[in-house]
C-alpha positions as CSV (number, residue, x, y, z in Angstrom):
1,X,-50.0,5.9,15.4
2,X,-50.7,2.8,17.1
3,X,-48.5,-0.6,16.9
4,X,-50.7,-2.2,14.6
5,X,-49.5,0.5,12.0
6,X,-45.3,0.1,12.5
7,X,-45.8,-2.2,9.0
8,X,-45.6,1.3,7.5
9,X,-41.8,1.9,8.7
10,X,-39.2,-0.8,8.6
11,X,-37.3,-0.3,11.0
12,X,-32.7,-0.4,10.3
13,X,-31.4,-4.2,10.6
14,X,-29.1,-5.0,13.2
15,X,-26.0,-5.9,11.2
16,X,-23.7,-5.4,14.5
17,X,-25.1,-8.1,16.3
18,X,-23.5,-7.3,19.0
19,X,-24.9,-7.3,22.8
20,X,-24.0,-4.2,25.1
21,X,-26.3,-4.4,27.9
22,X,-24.7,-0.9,29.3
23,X,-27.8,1.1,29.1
24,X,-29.6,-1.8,31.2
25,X,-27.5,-0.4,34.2
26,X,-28.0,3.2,34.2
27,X,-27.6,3.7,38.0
28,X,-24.4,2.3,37.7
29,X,-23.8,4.2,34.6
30,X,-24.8,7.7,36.1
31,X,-22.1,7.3,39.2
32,X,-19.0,5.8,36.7
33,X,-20.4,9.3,34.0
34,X,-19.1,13.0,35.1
35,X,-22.0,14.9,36.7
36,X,-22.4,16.9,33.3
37,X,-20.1,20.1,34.0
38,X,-18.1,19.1,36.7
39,X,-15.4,19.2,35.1
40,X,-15.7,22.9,34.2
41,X,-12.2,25.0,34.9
42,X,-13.4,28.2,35.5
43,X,-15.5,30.8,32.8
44,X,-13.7,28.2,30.2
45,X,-15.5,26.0,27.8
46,X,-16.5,22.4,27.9
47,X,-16.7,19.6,24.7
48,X,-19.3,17.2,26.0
49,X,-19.9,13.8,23.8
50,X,-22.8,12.5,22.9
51,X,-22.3,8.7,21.7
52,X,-22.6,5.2,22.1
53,X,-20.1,2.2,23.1
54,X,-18.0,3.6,20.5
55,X,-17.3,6.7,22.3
56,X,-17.2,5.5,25.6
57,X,-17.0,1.3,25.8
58,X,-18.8,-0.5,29.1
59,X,-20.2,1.1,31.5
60,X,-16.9,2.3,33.4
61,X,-15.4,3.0,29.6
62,X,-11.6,2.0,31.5
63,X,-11.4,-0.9,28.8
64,X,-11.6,-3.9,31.3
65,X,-12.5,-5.7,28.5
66,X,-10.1,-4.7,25.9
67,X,-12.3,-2.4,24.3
68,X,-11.8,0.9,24.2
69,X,-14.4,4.1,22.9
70,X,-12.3,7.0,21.5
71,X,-13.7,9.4,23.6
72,X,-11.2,8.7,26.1
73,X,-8.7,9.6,23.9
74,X,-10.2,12.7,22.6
75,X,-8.4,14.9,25.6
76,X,-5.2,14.1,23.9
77,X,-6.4,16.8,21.5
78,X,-7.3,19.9,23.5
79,X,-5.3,22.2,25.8
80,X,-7.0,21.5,29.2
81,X,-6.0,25.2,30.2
82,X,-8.7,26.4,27.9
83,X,-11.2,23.7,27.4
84,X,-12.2,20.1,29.3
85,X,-13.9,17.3,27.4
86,X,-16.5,15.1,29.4
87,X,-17.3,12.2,27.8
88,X,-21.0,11.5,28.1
89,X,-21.6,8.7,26.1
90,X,-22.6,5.7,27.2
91,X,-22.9,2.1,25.7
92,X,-26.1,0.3,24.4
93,X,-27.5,4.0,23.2
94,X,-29.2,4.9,20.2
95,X,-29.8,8.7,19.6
96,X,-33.4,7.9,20.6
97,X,-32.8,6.3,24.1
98,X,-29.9,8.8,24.7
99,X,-32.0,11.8,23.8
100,X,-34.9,10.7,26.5
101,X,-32.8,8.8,29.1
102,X,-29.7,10.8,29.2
103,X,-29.7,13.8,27.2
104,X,-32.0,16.0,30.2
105,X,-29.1,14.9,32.4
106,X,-26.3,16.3,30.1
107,X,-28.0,20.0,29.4
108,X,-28.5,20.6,32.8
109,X,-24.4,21.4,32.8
110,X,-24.2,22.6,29.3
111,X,-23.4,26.7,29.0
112,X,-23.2,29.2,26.6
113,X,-20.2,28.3,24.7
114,X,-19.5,24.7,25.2
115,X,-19.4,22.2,22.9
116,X,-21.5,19.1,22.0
117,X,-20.3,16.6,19.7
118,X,-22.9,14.3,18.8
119,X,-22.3,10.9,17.2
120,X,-25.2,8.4,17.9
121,X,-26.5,5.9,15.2
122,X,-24.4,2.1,15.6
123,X,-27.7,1.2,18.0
124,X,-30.3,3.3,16.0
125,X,-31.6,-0.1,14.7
126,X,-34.3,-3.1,15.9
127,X,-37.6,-3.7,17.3
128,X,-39.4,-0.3,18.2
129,X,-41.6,-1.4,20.9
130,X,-39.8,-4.6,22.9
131,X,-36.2,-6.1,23.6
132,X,-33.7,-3.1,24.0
133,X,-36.8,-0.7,22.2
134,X,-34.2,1.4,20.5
135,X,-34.9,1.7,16.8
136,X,-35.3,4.7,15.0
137,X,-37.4,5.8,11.8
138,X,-35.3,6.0,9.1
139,X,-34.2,9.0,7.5
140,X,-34.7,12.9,8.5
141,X,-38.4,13.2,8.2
142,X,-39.7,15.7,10.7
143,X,-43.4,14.3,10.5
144,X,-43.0,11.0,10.7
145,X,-43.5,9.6,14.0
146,X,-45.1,6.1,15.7
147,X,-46.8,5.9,19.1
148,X,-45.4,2.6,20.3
149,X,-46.1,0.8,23.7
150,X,-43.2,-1.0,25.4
151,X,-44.2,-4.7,25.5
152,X,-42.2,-6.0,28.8
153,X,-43.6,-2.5,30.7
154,X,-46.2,-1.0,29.2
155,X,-44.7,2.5,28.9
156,X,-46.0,4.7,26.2
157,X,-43.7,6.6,23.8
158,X,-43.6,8.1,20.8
159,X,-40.8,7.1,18.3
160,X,-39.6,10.0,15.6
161,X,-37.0,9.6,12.9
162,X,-33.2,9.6,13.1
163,X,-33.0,12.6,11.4
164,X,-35.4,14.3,14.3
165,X,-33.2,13.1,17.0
166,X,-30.2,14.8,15.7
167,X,-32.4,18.1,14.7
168,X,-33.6,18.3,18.3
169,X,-30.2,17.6,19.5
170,X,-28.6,20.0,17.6
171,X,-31.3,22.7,18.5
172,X,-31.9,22.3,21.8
173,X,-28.0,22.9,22.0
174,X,-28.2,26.1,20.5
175,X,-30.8,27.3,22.6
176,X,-28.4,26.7,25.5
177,X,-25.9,29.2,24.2
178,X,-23.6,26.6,22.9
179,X,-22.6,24.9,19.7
180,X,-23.2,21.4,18.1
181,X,-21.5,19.2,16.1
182,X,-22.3,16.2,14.4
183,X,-19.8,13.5,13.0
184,X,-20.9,10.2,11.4
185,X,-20.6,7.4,12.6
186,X,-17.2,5.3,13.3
187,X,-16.4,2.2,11.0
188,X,-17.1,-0.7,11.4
189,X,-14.6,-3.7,11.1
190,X,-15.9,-5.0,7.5
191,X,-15.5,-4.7,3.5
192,X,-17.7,-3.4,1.2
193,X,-15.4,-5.1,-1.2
194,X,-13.0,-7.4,0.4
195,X,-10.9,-7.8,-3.3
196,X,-10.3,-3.9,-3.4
197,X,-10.3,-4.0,0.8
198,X,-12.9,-1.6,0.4
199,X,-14.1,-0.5,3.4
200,X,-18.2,-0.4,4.7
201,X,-19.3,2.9,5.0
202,X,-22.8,4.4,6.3
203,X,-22.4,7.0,3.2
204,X,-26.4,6.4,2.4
205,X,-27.5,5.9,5.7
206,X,-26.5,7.1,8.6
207,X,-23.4,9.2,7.3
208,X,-25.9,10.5,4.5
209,X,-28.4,11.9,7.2
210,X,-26.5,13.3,9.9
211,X,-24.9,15.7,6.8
212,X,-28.3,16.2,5.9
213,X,-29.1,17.2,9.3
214,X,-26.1,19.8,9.1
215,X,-26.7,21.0,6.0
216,X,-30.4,21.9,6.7
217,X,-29.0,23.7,10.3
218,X,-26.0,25.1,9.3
219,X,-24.3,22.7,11.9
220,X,-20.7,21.9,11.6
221,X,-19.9,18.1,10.1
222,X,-17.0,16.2,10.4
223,X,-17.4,12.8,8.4
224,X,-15.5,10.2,10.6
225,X,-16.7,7.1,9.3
226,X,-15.2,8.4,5.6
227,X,-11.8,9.7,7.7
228,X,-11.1,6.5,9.9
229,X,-11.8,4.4,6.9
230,X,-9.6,5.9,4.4
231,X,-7.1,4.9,6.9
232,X,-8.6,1.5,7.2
233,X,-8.3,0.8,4.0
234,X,-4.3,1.6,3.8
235,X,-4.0,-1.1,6.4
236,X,-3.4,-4.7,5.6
237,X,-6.3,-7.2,6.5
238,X,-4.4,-8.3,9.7
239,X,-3.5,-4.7,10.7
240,X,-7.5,-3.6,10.1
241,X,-8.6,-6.3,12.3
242,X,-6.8,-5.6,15.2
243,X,-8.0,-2.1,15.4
244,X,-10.6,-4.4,16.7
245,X,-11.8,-6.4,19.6
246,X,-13.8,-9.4,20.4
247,X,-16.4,-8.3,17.7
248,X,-16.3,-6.2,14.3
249,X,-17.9,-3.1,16.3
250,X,-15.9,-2.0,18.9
251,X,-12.7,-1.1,18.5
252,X,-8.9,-2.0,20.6
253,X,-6.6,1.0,22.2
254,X,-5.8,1.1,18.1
255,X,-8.9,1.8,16.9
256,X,-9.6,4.6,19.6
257,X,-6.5,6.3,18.6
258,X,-6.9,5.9,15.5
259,X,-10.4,7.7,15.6
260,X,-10.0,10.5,18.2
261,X,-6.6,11.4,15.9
262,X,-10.0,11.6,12.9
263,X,-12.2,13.2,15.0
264,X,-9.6,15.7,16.0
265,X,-8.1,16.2,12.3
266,X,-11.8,16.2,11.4
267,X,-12.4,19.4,13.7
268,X,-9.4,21.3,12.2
269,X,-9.9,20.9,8.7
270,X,-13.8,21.8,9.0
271,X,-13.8,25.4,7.7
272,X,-17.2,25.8,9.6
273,X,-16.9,29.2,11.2
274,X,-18.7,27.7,14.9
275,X,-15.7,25.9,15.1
276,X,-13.2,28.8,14.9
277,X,-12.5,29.1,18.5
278,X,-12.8,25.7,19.0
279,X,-9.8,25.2,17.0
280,X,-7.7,27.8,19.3
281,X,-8.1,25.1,22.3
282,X,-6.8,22.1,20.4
283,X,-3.4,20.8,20.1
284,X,-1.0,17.9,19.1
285,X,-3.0,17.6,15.6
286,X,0.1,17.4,13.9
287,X,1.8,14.2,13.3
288,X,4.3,13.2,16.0
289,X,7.9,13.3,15.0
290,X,10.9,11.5,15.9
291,X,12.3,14.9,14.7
292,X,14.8,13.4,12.1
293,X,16.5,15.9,9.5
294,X,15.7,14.3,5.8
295,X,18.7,15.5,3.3
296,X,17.8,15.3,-0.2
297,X,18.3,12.5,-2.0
298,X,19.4,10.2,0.6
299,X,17.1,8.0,2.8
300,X,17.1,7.2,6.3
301,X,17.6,4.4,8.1
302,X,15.8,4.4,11.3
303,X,17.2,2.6,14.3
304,X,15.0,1.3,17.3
305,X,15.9,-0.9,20.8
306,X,16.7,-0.2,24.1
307,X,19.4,0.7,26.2
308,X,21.9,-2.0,23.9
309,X,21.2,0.3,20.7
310,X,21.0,4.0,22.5
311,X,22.7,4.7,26.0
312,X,24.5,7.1,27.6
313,X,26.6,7.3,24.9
314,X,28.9,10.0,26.0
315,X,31.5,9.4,28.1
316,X,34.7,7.2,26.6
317,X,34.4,5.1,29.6
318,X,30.9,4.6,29.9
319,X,28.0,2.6,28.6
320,X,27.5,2.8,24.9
321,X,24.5,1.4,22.6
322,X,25.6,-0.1,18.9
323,X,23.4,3.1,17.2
324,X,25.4,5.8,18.7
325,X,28.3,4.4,16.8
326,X,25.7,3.8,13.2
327,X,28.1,6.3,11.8
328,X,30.9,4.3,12.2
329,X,29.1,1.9,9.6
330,X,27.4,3.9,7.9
331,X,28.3,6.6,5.3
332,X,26.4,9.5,5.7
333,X,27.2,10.9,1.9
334,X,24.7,8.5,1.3
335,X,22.1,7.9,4.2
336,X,21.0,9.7,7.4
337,X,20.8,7.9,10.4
338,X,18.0,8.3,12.7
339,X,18.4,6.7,16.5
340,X,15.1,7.0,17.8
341,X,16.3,4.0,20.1
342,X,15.5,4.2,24.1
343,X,17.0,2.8,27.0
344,X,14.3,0.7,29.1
345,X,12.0,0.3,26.7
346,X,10.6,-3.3,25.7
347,X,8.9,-3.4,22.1
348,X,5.7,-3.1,24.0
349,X,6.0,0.1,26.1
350,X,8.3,1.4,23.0
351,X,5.1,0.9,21.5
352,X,2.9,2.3,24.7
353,X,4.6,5.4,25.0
354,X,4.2,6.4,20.8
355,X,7.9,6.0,19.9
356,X,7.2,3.9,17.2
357,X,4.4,6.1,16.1
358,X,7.0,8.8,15.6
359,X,9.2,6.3,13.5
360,X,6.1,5.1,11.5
361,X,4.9,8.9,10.8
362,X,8.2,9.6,9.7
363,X,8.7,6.9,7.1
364,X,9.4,7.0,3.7
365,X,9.4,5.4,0.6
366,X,12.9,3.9,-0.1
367,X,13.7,4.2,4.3
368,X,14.9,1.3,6.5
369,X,14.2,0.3,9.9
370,X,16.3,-1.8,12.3
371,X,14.1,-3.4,15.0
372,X,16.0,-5.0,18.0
373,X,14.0,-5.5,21.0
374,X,13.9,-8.2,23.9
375,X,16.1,-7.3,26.8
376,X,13.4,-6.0,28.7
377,X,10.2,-7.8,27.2
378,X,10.8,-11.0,29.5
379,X,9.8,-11.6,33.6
380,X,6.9,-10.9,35.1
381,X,6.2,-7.2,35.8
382,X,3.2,-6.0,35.0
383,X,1.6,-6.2,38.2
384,X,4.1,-4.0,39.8
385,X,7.5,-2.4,39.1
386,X,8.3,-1.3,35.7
387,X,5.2,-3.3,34.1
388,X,6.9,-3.6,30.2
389,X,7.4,-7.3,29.2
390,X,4.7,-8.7,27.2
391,X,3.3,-12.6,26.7
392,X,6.1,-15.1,25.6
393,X,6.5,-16.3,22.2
394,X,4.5,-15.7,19.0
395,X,1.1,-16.8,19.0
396,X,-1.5,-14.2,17.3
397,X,-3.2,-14.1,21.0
398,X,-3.4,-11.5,23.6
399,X,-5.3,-10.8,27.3
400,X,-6.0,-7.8,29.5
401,X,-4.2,-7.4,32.4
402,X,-4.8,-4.5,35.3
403,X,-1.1,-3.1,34.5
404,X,0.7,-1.5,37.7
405,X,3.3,1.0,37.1
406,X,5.2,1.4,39.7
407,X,2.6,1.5,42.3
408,X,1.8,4.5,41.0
409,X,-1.1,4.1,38.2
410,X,-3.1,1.2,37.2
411,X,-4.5,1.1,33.9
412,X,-5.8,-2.0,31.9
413,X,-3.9,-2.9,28.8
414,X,-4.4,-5.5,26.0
415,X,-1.0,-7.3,26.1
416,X,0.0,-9.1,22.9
417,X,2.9,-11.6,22.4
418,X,6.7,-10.6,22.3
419,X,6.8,-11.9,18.3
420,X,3.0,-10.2,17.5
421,X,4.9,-6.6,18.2
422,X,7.5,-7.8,16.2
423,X,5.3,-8.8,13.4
424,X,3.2,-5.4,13.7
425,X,6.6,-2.9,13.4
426,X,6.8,-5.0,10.3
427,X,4.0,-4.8,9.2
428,X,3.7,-1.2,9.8
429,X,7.5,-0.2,7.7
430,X,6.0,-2.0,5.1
431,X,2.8,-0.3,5.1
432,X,4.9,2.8,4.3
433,X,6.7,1.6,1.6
434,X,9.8,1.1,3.8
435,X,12.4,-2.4,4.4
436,X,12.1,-3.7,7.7
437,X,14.9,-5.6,9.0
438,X,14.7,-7.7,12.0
439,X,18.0,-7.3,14.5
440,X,17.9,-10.1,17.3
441,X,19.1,-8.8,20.9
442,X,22.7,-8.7,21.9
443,X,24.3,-11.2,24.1
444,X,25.1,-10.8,28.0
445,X,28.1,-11.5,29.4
446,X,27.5,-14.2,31.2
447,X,29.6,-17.5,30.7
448,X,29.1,-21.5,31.1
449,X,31.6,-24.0,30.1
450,X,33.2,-21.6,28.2
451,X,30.9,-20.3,26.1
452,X,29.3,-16.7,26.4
453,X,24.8,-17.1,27.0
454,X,22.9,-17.5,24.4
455,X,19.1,-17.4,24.6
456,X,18.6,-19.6,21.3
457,X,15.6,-21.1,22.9
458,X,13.6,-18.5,24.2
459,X,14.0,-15.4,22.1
460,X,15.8,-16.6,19.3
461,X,13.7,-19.2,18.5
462,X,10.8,-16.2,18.6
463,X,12.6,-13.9,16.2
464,X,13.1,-16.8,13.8
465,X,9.4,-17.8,14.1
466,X,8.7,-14.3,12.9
467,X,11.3,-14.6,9.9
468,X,9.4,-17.8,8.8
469,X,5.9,-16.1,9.5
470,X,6.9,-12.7,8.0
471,X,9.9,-13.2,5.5
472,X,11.6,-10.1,7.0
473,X,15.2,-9.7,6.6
474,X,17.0,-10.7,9.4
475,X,20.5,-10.2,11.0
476,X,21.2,-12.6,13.9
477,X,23.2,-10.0,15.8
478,X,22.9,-12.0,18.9
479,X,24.7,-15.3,17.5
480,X,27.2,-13.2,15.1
481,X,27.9,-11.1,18.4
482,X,28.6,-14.1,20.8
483,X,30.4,-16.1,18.1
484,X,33.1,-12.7,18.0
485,X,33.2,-12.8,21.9
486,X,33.7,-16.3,22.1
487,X,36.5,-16.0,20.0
488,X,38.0,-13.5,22.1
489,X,37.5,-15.7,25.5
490,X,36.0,-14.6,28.7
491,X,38.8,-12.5,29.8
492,X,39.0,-10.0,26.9
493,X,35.1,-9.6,26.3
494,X,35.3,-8.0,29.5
495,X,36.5,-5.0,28.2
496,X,33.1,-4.9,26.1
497,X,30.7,-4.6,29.0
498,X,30.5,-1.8,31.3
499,X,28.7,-1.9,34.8
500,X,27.2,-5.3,34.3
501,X,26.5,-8.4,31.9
502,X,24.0,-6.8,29.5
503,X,25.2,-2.7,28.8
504,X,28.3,-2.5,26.7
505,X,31.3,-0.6,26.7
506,X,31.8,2.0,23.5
507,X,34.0,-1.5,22.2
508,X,31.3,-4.0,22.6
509,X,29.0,-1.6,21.0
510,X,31.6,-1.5,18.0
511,X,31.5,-5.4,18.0
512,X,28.1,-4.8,17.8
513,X,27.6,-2.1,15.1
514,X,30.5,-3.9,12.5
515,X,28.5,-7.1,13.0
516,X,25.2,-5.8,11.6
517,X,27.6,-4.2,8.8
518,X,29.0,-7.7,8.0
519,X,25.9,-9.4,8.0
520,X,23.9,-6.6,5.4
521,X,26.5,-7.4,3.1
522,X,26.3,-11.4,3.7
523,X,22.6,-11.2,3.3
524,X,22.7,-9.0,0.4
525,X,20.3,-6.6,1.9
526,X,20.0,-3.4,0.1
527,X,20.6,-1.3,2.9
528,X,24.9,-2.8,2.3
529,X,24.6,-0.2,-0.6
530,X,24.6,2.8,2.1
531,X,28.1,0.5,3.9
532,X,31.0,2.7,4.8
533,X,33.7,0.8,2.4
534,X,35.8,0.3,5.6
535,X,33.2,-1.3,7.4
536,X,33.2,-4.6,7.0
């Protein structure tokens, strides 16, 4: 069929509108890809990817620019002793420009018993025969087809439906010896129905095909568009759009996480029986846990911070954190206490590392959460040393900064402000039905004129902002704490501190813990109710 004839076939509109010029590159692409296979351990498997800028974001995929594809999180999700995952995607593709630019490339490594996931179709939409020349048929026809001629080169090519693509990917797979699998595509950051916060979904398009392609080869089909945006739609509006960056189509660090963790819980609930030993190689698809011990009929109150809220926490004489001595104030006939606290941490790599993941997953209905964070989210690290403080103050903005840990590992990282973690721990309690309650940071001992330090206009200021911004209950530990020491004078708040102005002493840490106890009942929050009567 000639050019003259495309009136026939219409081809998909564009609704990303989004540039990736990726595919334009595709030397530089082939050196920053794996050689398809090198990463092969042995007679063991591999799970190759097949995707777009989705899958693997930019050329390099690193997330230089604050996106990030979930690809590179897949590996989180299978035992590298029995199976590597090479992520072959690449930005810019649609399944007809991967399948006759970089598809040849990929089998040449594939063996009998790998793995292909295949999840093309964001790009799958355009002109057919100029510009990026990347447009599909719609649909699953096998007999419809277009001859098309490239208008900036000339080059002849013949254009087949979506549908085709993915039945001659899955195919040629299985003639290799291995075994495909298609998932649908991810989500993309818009409502359907922004009253109901509906989310989009490709359910008639290109979600309805690819499991029309699977049912018609008896390939296995995970649906992560449907997955990813029954999460989505969970979220509030703020929390959905930052699983998002820079445009509604490629996602943050959040987004990735969130749908590698699909893709992944996808794969193990599929009862397809190709998938069987697949499953055997995967791990960490359950939920991570802080590991707390629920008792019936009480709730928990879940306590996070640094090295001021957990410590040592051991030795009579040595450094204490106000949550080791929770049980002092509160009376466990009534409530379990959970200190998933830990020393070092800003709220930012508390964040990074998935600790607050495990106190999110482990929320309940009726549960609290003490956040205290800010001892360690000021300076200037992340270009060297321990690389955890975050922006100052509260804006809703962030940047990418090449983070340097130690020396040791450089990564890029989209760092946010101290008060947007703050407002996202919120954000996220409440998601779960649980109270939030905002603890600002403990004093130091350090003295002028008198009076013990108080940071009133740096980080106090920020946690207030986020009171006004949020309406999160707040106790003002930091101000109720140096008020107590200041009544007690420089010499005798000396006792409270232990090895130098910011860790206390098991008493400080009691000043501490019998503060926040005061101040629940002064603020009437309903966590008082679960109040030792002797605390006060």
């Amino acid at each position: 069929m000639t050019t003259a004839a495309h009136a026939q076939y219409q081809g998909m509109e564009d609704v990303n509108k989004v540039v990736d010029l990726t595919l334009d590159s595709l030397d530089k692409a082939a050196t920053a890809r794996p050689a398809a296979g090198s990463s092969r351990r042995g007679s063991n498997p591999v799970l190759f990817l097949v995707g777009n800028s989705t899958m693997r974001t930019g050329t390099l995929g690193n997330g230089d620019n604050g996106q990030w594809g979930w690809g590179y999180y897949a590996p989180d999700y299978f035992d590298a002793e029995k199976i590597t995952v090479e992520n072959q995607a690449l930005g810019g593709t649609s399944s007809r420009t991967f399948y006759r630019r970089l598809w040849p490339d990929v089998k040449k490594g594939i063996r009998p018993g790998d793995y292909v996931i295949i999840e093309l179709g964001h790009n799958d939409n355009g002109p057919f025969d100029s510009g990026r020349a990347r447009a599909t048929i719609r649909g699953i026809s096998a007999s419809d087809s277009m001859e098309v001629i490239i208008k900036e080169t000339g080059e002849h090519e013949t254009v087949y439906s979506y549908g085709e693509y993915l039945r001659r990917f899955v195919n040629e797979t299985r003639a290799l010896g291995a075994h495909p699998i298609l998932m649908s595509l991810t989500p993309r950051n818009a409502y359907a129905d922004s009253a109901s916060h509906r989310v989009a979904r490709v359910d008639q398009t290109f979600g309805l095909w690819a499991r029309q392609i699977a049912d018609e080869t008896n390939c296995p089909f995970v649906d992560l568009n449907e997955l990813s945006a029954a999460k989505y739609e969970q979220m509030s509006e703020w929390k959905f759009n930052y699983h998002f960056y820079l445009d509604h189509i490629h996602t943050s660090a959040f987004g990735a996480q969130l749908n590698a963790r699909s893709a992944a819980e996808g794969l193990m609930a599929c009862t397809h029986p190709e998938l069987q030993a697949l499953k055997g190689c995967m791990h960490n698809t359950a939920l991570p846990s802080t590991g707390v011990r629920r008792q019936t009929g009480k709730p928990v109150v879940f306590i996070t911070g640094d090295s001021t809220v957990k410590n040592a926490d051991n030795d009579e004489d040595g450094m204490w954190g106000w949550g080791a001595l929770a049980g002092d104030i509160f009376d466990p006939r009534k409530i379990v206490v959970q200190n998933a606290a830990m020393a070092g941490r800003s709220c930012r790599t508390f964040l990074r590392e998935g600790r607050w993941d495990k106190v999110v997953n482990d929320l309940q209905p009726g549960d609290f959460v003490l956040i205290q964070f800010g001892h360690n989210d000021a300076g200037n690290e992340l270009a060297h040393g321990k690389a955890r403080n975050d922006i100052a103050g509260t804006a809703d903005s962030s940047h990418v900064f090449r983070v340097n840990f130690k020396g040791e590992r450089l990564y890029n990282e989209v760092v946010y402000t101290f008060g947007w973690y703050l407002r996202k721990m919120i954000d996220d309690v409440r998601q779960k039905g649980a109270t939030p309650i905002l603890v600002s940071l403990t004093p130091r001992n350090e003295w002028n004129a008198g009076k013990i330090e108080r940071r009133n206009d740096s980080f106090g200021r920020w946690y207030r902002e986020v009171v006004e911004q949020t309406g999160v209950a707040f106790i003002d530990l930091h101000n109720l704490s140096a008020d107590t020491f200041d009544r007690m004078g420089k010499e005798r708040t000396q006792a409270c501190y232990k090895n130098d102005h910011t860790h206390t002493s098991k008493q400080g840490a009691r000043v501490n813990a019998q503060n926040i106890a005061k101040e629940l009942r002064h603020i009437k929050s309903p966590l008082r109710h679960y109040l030792r009567k002797s605390a006060r």
